[in-house]
N, C-alpha and C positions, 0 to 999 in steps of 0.2 A: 874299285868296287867297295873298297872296305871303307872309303868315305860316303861313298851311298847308303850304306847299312848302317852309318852311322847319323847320317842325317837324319833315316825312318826312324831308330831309334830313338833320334832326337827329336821330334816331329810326335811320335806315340808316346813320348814320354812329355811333351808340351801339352798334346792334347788330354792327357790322363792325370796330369796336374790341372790344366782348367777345366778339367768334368769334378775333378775332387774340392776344388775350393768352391764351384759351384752347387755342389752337393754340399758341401758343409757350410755353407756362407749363406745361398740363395736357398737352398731345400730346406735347412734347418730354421732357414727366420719367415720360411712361408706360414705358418702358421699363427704368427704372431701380427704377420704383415694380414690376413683375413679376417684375425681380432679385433687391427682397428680398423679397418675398412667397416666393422659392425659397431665397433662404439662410433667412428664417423659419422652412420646411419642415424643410430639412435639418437647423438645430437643435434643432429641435424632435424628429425623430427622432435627433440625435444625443443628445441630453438625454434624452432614453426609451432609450439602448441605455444610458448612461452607469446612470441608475438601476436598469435590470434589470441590470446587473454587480452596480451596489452590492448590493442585493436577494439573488445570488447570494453574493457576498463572505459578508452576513453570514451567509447560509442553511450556508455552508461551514465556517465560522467559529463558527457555534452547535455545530454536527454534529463539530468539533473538538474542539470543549473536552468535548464530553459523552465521545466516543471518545477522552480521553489519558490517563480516570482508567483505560481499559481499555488502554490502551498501556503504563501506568505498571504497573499489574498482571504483565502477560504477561513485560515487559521484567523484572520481580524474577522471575518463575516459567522462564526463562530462564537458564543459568548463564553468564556472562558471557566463560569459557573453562571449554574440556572439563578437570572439576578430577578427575581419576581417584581420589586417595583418597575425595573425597567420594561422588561413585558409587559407590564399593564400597563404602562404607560406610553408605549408604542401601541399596544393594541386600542389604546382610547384616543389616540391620536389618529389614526388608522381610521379608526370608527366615524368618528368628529369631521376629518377629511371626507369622507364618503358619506356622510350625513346618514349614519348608521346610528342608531339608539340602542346599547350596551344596558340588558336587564341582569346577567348572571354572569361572573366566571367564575372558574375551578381549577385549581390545578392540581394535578396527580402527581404522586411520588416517580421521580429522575427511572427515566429504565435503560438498558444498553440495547444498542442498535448492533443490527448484523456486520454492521462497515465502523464499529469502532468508536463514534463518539456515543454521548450522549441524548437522552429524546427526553424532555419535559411536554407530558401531552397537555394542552388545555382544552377544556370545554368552555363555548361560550353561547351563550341564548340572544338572541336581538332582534329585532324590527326594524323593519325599512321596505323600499322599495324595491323591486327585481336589479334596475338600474344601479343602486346604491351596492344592493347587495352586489351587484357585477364589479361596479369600481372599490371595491373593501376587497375582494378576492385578487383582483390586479394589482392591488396596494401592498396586501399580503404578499404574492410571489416575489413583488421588486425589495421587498424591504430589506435593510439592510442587516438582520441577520435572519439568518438561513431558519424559513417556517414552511410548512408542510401540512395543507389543508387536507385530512385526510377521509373526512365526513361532514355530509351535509345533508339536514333535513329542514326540508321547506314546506310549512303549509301557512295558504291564504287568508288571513284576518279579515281583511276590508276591502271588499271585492267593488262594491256600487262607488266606491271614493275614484275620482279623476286620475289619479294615480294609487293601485292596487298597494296595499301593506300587505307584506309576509311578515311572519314570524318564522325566524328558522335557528338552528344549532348547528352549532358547527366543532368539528375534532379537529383541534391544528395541535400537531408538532413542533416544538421548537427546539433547534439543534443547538448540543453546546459541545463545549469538550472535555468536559467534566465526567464522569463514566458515575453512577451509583456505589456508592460505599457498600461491601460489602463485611457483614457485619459476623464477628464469629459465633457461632453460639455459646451459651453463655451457660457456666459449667452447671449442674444440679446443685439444688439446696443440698447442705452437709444434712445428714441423717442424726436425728435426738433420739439417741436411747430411753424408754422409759423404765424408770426404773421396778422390777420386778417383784410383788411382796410376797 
């Protein structure tokens, strides 16, 4: 019997050493073991926000390269400064092609546009036909830099002729990429004391 009691002993003293190493081994590192279970988490969703950037990045980045051969485009159809000979000389070429008779142009001081570049507005007066006048405005949209017929007024000149004349004016836009200088103002004249007698 005294070996039976001594087994239990041995047995309750097995089990009460592995309840105590388990308690100080597993109960003591539970807490640290739930810490990284939460930094785990957290990398783990940091890692998933890091890859939906990159994902965007390159979604950005594809959608770049496709829109710069359209950048590269616009920026040549674009005059890079308002070049006045060469407008007039597109627009009287313009004219000449459509058998348009050029009496007046004007041009107005560069102003900024809502979208960034440039606007040089011209005014121009001329006679022609309806048809001429149609193929000059046709001419104008394709041309190769970017113009913007913005007004037009038409009245009839020569109504009993085979083919009617208008006189008409017209506001075209012509887009550069030049933006308007702005200018600072410019300090007060210095103040002359007179002298007091």
């Amino acid at each position: 019997m005294e070996f039976k009691g001594f087994k239990i002993f041995l047995y309750l003293g097995l089990v009460l050493v592995f309840v105590l190493i388990a308690y100080f081994l597993i109960w003591a590192s539970l807490p640290e073991i739930k810490n990284n279970q939460r930094e785990l988490i957290k990398g783990k969703r940091t890692l998933e926000e890091k890859e939906n950037t990159l994902a965007e990045f390159k979604r950005v980045s594809e959608k770049y390269k496709k829109n710069s051969k359209n950048l590269k485009t616009i920026n040549q159809l674009l005059l890079p400064e308002p070049d006045l000979p060469l407008i007039l000389i597109q627009l009287e070429a313009l004219a000449a092609e459509s058998k348009i008779k050029i009496q007046n142009i004007s041009f107005s001081p560069l102003e900024k546009s809502d979208k960034g570049v440039g606007i040089l507005p011209v005014s121009l007066d001329a006679k022609g036909s309806y048809l001429a006048l149609k193929n000059f405005l046709e001419a104008i949209a394709t041309n190769l830099n970017i113009m913007e017929v913005k007004d037009i007024a038409l009245q009839v000149e020569k109504k009993g002729a085979p083919e009617a004349v208008y006189s008409f004016s017209l506001k075209i836009d012509v887009y550069t990429q030049a933006l308007p200088k702005v200018e600072a103002p410019s300090p007060p004249p210095p103040e002359v004391e007179t002298p007091t007698k």
